[in-house]
C-alpha positions in Angstrom: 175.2 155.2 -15.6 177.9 157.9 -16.4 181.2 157.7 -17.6 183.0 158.6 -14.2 184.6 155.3 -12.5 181.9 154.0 -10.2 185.1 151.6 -8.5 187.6 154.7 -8.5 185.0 156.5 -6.5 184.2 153.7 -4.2 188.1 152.8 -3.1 188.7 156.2 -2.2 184.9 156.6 -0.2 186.0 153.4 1.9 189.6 154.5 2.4 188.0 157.9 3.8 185.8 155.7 5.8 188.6 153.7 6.9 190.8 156.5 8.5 188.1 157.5 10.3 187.5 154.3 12.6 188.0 156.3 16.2 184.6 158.4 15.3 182.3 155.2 14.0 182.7 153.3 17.0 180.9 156.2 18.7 178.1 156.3 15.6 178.1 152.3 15.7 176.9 152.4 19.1 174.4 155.2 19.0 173.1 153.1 16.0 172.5 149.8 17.9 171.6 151.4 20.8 168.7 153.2 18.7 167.7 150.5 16.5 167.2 148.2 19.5 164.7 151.1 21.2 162.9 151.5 17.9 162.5 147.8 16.7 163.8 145.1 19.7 166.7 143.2 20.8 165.7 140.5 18.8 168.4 140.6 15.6 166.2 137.8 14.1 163.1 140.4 14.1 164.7 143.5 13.9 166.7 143.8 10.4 168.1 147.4 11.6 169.6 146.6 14.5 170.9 143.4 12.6 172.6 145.3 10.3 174.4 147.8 13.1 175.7 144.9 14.7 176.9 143.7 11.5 178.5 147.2 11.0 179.8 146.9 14.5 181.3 143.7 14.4 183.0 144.5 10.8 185.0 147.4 12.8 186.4 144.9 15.6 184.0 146.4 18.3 184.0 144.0 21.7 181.3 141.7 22.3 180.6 143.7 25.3 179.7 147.4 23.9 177.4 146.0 21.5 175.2 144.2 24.1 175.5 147.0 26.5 174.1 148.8 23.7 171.2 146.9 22.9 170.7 147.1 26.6 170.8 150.2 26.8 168.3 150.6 23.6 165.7 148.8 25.5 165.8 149.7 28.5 167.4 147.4 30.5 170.4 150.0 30.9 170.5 153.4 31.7 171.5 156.2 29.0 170.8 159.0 27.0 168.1 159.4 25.0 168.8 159.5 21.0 166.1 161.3 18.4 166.6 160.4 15.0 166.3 163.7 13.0 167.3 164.4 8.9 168.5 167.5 7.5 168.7 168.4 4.0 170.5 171.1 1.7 172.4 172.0 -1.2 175.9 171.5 -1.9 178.0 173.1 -4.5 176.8 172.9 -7.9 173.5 172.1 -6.7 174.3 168.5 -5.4 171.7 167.9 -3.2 173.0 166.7 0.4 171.1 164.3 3.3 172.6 164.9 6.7 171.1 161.7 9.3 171.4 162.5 13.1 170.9 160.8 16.2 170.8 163.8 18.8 170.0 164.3 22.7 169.7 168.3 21.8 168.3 169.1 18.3 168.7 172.9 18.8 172.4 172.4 19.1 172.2 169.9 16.0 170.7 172.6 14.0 173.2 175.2 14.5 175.9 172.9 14.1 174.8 171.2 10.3 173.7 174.9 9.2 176.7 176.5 10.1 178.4 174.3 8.4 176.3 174.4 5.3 176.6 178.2 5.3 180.4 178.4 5.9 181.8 175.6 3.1 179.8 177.0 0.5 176.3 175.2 0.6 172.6 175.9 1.5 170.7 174.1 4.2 166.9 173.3 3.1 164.0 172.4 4.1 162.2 169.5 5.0 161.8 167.1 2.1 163.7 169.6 -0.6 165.9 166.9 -1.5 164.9 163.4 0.0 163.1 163.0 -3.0 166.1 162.3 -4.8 167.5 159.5 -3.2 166.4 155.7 -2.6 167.0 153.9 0.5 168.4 150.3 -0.2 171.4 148.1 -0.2 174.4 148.3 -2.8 177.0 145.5 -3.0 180.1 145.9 -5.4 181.4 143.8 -7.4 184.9 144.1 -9.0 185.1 144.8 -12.9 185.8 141.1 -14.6 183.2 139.9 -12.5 181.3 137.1 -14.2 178.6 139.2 -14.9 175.7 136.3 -15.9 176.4 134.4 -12.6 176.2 137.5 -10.5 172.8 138.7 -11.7 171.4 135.3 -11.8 172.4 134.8 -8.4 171.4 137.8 -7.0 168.1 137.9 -8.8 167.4 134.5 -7.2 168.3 136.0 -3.7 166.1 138.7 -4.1 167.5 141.6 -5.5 165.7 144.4 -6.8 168.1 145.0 -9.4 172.0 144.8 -10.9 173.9 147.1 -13.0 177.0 147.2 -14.7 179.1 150.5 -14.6 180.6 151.5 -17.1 184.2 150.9 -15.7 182.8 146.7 -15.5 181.8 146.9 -12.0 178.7 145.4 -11.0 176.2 146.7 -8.4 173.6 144.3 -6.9 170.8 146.9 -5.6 168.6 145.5 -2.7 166.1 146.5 -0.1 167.3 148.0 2.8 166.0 144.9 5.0 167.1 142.4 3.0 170.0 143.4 2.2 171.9 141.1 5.1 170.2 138.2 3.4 171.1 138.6 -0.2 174.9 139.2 0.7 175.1 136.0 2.7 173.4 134.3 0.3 175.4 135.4 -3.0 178.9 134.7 -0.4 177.3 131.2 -0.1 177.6 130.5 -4.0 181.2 132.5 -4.0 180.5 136.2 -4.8 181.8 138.0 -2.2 181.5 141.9 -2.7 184.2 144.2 -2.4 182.2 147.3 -0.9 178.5 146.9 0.6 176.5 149.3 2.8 172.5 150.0 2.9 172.3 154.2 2.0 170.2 156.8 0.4 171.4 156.1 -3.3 170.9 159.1 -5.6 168.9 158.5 -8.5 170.4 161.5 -10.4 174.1 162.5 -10.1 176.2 165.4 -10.2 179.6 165.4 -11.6 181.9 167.8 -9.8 185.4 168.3 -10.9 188.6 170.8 -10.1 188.2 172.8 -7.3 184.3 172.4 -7.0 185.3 168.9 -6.1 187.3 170.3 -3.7 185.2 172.5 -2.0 182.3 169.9 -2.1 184.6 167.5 -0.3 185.2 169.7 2.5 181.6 170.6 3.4 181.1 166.7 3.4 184.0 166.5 5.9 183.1 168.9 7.8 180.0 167.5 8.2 180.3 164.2 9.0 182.5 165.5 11.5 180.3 166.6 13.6 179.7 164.4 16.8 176.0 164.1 16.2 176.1 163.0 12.3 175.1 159.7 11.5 175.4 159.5 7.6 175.9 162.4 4.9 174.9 161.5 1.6 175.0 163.3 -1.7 174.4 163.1 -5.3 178.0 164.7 -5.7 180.3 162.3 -7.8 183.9 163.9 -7.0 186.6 164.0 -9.4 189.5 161.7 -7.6 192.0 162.3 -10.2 
């Protein structure tokens, strides 16, 4: 791991995250209603659509929406018709960038994540330039002072692919993307609770961007995750918060 402060950089993701609560209700439900089409109502036998409702009930949303959702997703509701579809590109420095979607018009996606790419200063790719640089599969973080021993024994008896310490003393429990639901309830059962979890596309290499290349690479990543039909953006850009 390098020296940058893996916890420094999480706070400030998840208070990013945090002030922008109006816009994931509408990703939450696009997400439930699309993992229920692709794999079931069932949350028992689907593990995605598990996880958006977990993701959905973490942000307060009624009872309500996220059955009319799953409704929705198969079929017992009427509504629009979601593709999933992934872009990829070049931030600045190089970083490499993975734009998700869930779109009713993929021409209109297109333009959109390009233009954006092109005007803040990256480079949109093709198909598979990047992907190859990421892992799909759950994190959970664990404050530094953590008893470190107890974590990775616990976690490695949950199931977990894996647990590093950062060089600031936080811990991270990697897991599969499916099991990820699993291995937090069960390390919360023997009192680990994490303080940051998500299943992403975790970059295997990162790149350190500082100064006003931090800046700039924190815009494009705005700009597009702001766009109405952007799931997830992820990057291998670690940004300078100082």
């Amino acid at each position: 791991m390098s020296g940058h402060s893996k916890w420094a950089n999480i706070q400030h993701r998840k208070g990013r995250q945090d002030a922008k609560r109006g816009k994931a209700f509408t990703k939450l439900i696009k997400e439930v209603t699309v993992a229920a089409k692709m794999g079931g109502g069932d949350l028992n036998a689907n593990p995605r659509l598990r996880l958006a409702v977990e993701k959905a009930k973490a942000e307060s949303m009624p009872k309500d929406n996220i059955e009319n959702a799953i409704k929705r997703g198969t079929g017992q509701l009427e509504g629009v018709v979601y593709e999933e579809v992934r872009y990829e590109g070049y931030g600045i420095g190089g970083a490499a960038v993975m734009v998700d979607c869930l779109t009713d018009n993929k021409t209109r996606t297109v333009a959109d994540v390009r233009h954006a790419f092109s005007k803040y200063g990256g480079n949109m790719g093709t198909d598979g330039c990047v992907a190859f640089q990421f892992k799909h599969c759950g994190t959970l973080l664990f404050a530094p002072g953590t008893n470190e021993d107890a974590v990775m024994e616990a976690a490695l008896e949950a199931g977990a692919e894996d647990v590093v310490t950062n060089d600031d003393g936080s811990i991270e429990v990697i897991t599969g993307p499916w099991e990820f639901s699993n291995i937090k309830e069960a390390l919360e059962k023997v009192g680990f609770k994490s303080e940051f979890g998500e299943v992403t596309m975790k970059a295997l290499n990162e790149t350190e961007l500082s100064g006003e290349d931090s800046e700039r690479m924190q815009k494009l990543l705005d700009v597009l995750d702001s766009l109405d039909d952007v799931q997830e953006v992820y990057t291998s850009a670690v940004l300078d918060e100082e």
